[in-house]
C-alpha positions, 0 to 999 in steps of 0.5 A: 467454405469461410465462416464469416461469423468467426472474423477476428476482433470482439463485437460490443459488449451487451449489457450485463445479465441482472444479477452478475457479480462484480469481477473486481474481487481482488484475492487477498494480500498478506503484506511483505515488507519492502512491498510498495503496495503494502508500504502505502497503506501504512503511510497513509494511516501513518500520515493520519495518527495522532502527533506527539505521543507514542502510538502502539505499533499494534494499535496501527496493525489492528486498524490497518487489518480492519481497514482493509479487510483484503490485507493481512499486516503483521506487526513486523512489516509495520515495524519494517516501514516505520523504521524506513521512514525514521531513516528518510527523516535522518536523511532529510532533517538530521535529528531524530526527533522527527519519527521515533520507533521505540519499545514501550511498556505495552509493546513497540510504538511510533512517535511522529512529532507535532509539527508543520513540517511533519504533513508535506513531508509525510506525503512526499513518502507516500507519493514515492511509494504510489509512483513506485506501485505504477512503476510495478504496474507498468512493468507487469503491463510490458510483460509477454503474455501467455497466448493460447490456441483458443 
């Protein structure tokens, strides 16, 4: 005999019980460097600091880490993205001038000059570091998964 309520498929889901937990806790991160999801988040605040004067990288660090209490930022990663988007202003702008990493008397700094070129640019970096997180996203989507029995 064929038990009909067992049929593959899942019926519609019913309302939540009162007092469920959101599922949505993500584990916590510690950011690498080279790691897009990491990367973004410091251009994004890299984007929003003030232009003109040397910023400390440990100033960036420690609103990073309270900005997103999930994450763990080192000075060296920051340091890491800082030093990447100096290069990608070489290449774009060839001069120097643009973004300066440099070692001041309270620590390493960044300086990212005062200019209406500095804004579209800066968003150009963090598109390509979001467009790579969807590349990532995308490629642990099309991956096998494991299948159990039951």
């Amino acid at each position: 005999m064929t038990d009909v309520r067992a049929a593959p498929g899942l019926a519609p889901l019913r309302p939540a019980p009162d007092g469920l937990p959101d599922a949505e806790l993500q584990p916590p991160n510690v950011a690498e460097s080279g790691d897009p999801y990491a990367a973004l988040r410091v251009i994004v605040l890299l984007a929003r600091i003030e232009r003109g004067r040397p910023i400390r990288i440990a100033d960036v660090v420690e609103r990073l880490n309270s900005a997103h209490l999930d994450w763990i930022f080192s000075p060296a990663v920051v340091v890491d993205v800082a030093l990447q988007l100096q290069t990608n202003w070489m290449a774009d702008y060839r001069n120097s001038s643009g973004i300066v990493v440099d070692d001041g008397a309270y620590g390493a700094t960044i300086e990212i000059e005062e200019s209406s070129r500095v804004d579209p640019w800066i968003v150009r970096q963090a598109r390509r570091e979001a467009a790579a997180c969807r590349e990532r996203l995308a490629e642990f989507s099309r991956r096998d998964r494991l299948v159990g029995d039951g």
